[in-house]
N, C-alpha and C positions, 0 to 999 in steps of 0.2 A: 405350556411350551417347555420343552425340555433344556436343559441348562446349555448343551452346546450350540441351539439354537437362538437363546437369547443373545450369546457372547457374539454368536455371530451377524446376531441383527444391530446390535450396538456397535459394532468395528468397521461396517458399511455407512453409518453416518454421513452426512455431506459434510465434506471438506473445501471453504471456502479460501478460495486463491485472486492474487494479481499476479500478472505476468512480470515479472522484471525486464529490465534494457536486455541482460542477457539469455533472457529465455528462457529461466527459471519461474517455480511457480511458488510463490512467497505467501506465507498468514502473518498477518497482524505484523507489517514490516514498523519496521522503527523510522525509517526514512525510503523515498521513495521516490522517484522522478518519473512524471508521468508525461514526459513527451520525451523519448527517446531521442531524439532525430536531433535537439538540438542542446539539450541539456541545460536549456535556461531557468526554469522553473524546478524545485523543489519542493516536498514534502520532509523536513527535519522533528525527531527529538517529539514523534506519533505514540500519545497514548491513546487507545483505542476501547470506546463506551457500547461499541455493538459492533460485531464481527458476524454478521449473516446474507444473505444474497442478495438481500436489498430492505433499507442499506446497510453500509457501513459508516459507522460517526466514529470519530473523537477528533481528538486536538492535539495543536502540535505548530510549529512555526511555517511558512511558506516562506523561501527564499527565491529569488527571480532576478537573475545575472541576464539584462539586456548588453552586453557585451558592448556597451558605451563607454570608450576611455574617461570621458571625463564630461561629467553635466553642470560644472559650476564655470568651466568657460564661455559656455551658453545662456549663462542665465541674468 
């Protein structure tokens, strides 16, 4: 295969994305919010052990704002 051929079979590679809230398409984001709509849940502070189509792994914190003033009145 001829060397401009290679370079160009390499540069086609699959490039795996998520979509962000604002409709961008983001690799291996560091934080992440995967329900736009409401903003309660987080992905925070993502290191990332496999980035391919399926799946994706790593770790990182989950944050999740139920929009409750206060739960120790309740309890």
């Amino acid at each position: 295969m001829p060397a401009s051929a290679a370079s160009a079979s390499s540069s086609s590679a699959p490039r795996y994305v998520v979509i962000a809230c604002n409709g961008k398409a983001v690799t291996k984001p560091a934080g992440f919010t995967p329900y736009c709509a409401d903003d309660g849940a987080d992905l925070e502070h993502m290191h990332w052990t496999s980035w391919t189509s399926h799946p994706a792994s790593g770790y990182g914190t989950v944050y999740e704002d139920d929009n409750f003033p206060n739960h120790a009145a309740f309890s």
